[in-house]
C-alpha positions as CSV (number, residue, x, y, z in Angstrom):
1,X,0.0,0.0,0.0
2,X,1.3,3.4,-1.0
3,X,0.7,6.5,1.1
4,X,2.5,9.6,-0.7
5,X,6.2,8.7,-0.7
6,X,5.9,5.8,1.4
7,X,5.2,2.4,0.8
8,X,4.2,0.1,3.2
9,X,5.1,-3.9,2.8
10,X,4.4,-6.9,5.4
11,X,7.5,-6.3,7.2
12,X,8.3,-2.6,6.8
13,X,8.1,0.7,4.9
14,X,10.0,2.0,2.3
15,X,10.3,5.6,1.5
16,X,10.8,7.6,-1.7
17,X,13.1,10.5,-1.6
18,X,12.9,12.9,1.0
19,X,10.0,13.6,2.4
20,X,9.1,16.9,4.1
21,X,8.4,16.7,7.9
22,X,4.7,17.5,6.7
23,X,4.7,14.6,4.7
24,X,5.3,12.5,7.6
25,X,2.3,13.4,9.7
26,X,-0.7,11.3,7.3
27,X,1.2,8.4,7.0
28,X,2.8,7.6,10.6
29,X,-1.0,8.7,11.8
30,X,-2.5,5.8,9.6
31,X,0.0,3.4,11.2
32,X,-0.4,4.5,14.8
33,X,-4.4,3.6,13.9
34,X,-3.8,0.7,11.7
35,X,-1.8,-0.9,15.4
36,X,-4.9,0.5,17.4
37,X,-7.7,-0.9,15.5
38,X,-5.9,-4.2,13.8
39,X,-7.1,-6.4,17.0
40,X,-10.7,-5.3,16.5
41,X,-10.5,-5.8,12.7
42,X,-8.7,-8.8,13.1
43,X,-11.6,-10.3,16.0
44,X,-14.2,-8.7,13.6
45,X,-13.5,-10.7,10.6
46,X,-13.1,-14.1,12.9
47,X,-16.2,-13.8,14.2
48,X,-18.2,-12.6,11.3
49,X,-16.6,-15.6,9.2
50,X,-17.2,-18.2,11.4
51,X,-20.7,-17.0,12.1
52,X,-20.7,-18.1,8.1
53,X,-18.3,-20.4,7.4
54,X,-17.7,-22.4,10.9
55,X,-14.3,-23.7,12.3
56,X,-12.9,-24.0,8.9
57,X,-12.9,-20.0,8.4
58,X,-9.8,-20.0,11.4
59,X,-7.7,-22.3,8.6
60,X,-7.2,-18.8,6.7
61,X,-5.4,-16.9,9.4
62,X,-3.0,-20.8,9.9
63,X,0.3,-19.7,10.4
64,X,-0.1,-15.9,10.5
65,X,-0.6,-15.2,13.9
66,X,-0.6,-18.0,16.9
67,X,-4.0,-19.3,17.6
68,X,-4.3,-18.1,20.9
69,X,-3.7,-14.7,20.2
70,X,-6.7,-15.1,17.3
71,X,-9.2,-17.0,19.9
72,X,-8.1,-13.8,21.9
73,X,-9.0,-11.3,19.6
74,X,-12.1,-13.0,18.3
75,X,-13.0,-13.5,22.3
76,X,-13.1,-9.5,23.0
77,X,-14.2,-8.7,19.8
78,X,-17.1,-11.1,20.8
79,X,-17.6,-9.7,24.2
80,X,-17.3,-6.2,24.0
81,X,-19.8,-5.2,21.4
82,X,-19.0,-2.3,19.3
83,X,-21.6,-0.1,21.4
84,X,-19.4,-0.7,24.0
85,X,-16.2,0.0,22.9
86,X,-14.5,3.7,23.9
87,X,-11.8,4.5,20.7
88,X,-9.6,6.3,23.3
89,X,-9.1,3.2,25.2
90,X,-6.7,0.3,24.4
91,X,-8.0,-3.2,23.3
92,X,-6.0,-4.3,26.4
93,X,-8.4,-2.1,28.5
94,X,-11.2,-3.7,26.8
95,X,-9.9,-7.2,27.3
96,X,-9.7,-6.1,30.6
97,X,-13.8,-5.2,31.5
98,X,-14.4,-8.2,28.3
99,X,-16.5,-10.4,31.1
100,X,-18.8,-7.1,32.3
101,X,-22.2,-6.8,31.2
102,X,-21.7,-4.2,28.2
103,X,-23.5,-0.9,30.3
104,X,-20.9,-2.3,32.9
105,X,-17.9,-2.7,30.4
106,X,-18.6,1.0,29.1
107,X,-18.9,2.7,32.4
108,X,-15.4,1.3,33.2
109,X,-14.0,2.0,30.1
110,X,-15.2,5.8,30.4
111,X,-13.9,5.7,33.9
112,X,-10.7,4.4,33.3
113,X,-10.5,7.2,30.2
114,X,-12.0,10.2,33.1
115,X,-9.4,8.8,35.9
116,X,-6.4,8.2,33.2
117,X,-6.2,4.4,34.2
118,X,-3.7,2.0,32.3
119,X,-5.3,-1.5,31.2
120,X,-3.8,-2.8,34.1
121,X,-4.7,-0.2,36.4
122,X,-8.1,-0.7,35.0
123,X,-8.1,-4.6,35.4
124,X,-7.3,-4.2,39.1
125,X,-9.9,-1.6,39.3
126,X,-12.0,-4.1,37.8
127,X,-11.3,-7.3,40.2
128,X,-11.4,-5.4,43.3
129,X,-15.2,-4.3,42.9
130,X,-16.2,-8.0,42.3
């Protein structure tokens, strides 16, 4: 994928020339988001596909990423409905409340955004009211 001078690959990014400090901003934005939202894409896709295609849908992700870390993302993506989720917290965060009701998981995740909470601050937070 090309974004201006640079051009993005599987296992880096190449750049073109020399690109104005300007011409940085776009493109390290759209990775910074790309890293942010990839687990909820990623748990997205898993559970749309195998709501379609069963089991066998997880044999196109064999070999990319370990299958805990997919049953992990499909998990949250699963638990945390997209009503739920707060896009200034972490996916960690929202691992962390993943086992809340969703009014429950939302009010922590706004909490933990009001009260500047880590994910782990968050997840203590979290097991000490229970």
């Amino acid at each position: 994928m090309r974004v201006g001078p640079f051009r993005f690959t599987s296992v880096g990014v190449r750049i073109d020339g020399k690109p104005t400090l300007d011409a940085w901003k776009g493109p390290l934005q759209f990775a910074l988001w790309c890293q942010k939202a990839g687990p909820w894409w990623i748990g997205d896709l898993l559970n749309a596909g195998e709501d379609g295609f069963g089991e066998a849908f997880y044999a196109m992700c064999e070999g990319a990423v370990s299958g805990d870390q997919l049953n992990r993302y499909a998990s949250v993506s699963r638990r945390v409905p997209l009503g739920s989720r707060v896009a200034s917290q972490s996916w960690s965060a929202h691992a962390a409340v993943a086992r809340l009701a969703p009014a429950e998981q939302r009010r922590w995740l706004l909490r933990a955004e009001k009260e500047g909470w880590s994910s782990e601050e968050l997840r203590q937070q979290v097991r000490g009211a229970k």
